[in-house]
C-alpha positions in Angstrom: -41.5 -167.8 162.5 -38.2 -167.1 162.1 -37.4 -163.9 160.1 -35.0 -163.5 157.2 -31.6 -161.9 157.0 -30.9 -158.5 155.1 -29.4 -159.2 152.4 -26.6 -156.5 151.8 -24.2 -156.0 148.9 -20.9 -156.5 150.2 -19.8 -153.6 148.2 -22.1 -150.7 148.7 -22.9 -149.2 145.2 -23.7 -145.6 146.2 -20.3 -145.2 147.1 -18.8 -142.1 146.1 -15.5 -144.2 143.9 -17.6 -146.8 142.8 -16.3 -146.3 139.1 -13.2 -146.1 139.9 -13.3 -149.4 141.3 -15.2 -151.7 138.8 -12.5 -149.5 136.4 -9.7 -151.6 138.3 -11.6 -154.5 138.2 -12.2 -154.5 134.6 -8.6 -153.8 134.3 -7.2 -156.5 135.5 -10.2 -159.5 135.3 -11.4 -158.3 131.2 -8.8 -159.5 129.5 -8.9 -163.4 131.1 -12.4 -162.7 130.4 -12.5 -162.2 127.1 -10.3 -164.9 126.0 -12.2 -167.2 127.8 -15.8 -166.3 126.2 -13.5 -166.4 122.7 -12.7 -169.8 123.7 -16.6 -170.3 123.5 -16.5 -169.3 119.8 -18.8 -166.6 120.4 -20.1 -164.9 117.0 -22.1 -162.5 115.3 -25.7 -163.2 116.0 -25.2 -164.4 119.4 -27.6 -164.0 122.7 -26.0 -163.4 125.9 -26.7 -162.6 129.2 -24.1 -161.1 131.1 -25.0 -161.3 135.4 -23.8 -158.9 137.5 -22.0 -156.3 134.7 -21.2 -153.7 136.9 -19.5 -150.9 134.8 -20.5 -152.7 131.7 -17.0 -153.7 129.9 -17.9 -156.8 129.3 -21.6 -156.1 127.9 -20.2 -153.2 125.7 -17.4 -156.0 124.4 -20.0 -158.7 123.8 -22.6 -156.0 122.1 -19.8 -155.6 120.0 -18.7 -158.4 119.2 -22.7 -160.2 118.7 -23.3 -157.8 116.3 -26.5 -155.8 114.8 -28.3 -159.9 114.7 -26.6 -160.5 118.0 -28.6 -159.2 121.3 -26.7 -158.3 124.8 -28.7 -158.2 128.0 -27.1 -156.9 130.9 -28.4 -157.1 134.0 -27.2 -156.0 137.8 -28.9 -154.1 140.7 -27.8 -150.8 139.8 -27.6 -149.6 136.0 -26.5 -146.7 136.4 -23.1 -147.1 134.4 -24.8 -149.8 132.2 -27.4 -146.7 131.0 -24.2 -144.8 130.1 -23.7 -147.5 127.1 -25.2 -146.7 123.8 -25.5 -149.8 122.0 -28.6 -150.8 120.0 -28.3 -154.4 120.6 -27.7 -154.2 124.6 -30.1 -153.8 126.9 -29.4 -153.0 130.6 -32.2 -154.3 132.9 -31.8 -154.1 136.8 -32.6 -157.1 138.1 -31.4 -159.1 141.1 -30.5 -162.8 140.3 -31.2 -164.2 143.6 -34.5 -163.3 143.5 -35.7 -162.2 139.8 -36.7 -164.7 136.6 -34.9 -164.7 133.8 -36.1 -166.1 130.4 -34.9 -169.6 130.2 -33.3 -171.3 127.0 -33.1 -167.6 125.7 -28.9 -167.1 125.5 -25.8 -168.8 123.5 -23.5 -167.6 126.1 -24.3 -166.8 130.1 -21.7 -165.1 131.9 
């Protein structure tokens, strides 16, 4: 029986400037981004699922922009900056897409 491989996050989250770097990631990959889910012609009342939001830019946008019909779920491995985001229509769920179910036929827009 041949035993699995740890699986490791390239990036290790506990890491004391985490912030700071999804902050420069969201700096310079949001803005390509967002016209690119625009190009979708996202609207109010829209589901989404956002994979892997990290700092939660992207999540906070799309909360936005869905509206109080429209529903956001974010999910990653660690929430802890996605907790930080007060939006009633975006919920942050840790979850691990390799390995974790998601509802299917649920979302207007995956990202």
């Amino acid at each position: 029986m041949s035993e699995r491989p740890i699986e490791r996050y390239l990036f290790d989250n506990a890491w004391q400037q985490e912030r700071e770097r999804l902050a420069a990631i969201e700096r310079s990959f949001d803005p390509g981004t967002i016209r690119e889910i625009e190009a979708t012609g996202i609207s109010k009342g829209w589901q989404c699922l956002e994979v892997g939001a990290g700092g939660g830019s992207i999540a906070e946008w799309l909360s936005d922009r869905v509206g109080k019909r429209g529903r956001v779920i974010a999910t990653d491995i660690d929430t802890r900056f996605l907790a930080a985001i007060r939006k009633p229509n975006l919920e942050a769920l840790q979850h691990n897409i390799v390995t974790g179910d998601l509802p299917q036929n649920a979302f207007d827009l995956i990202i």
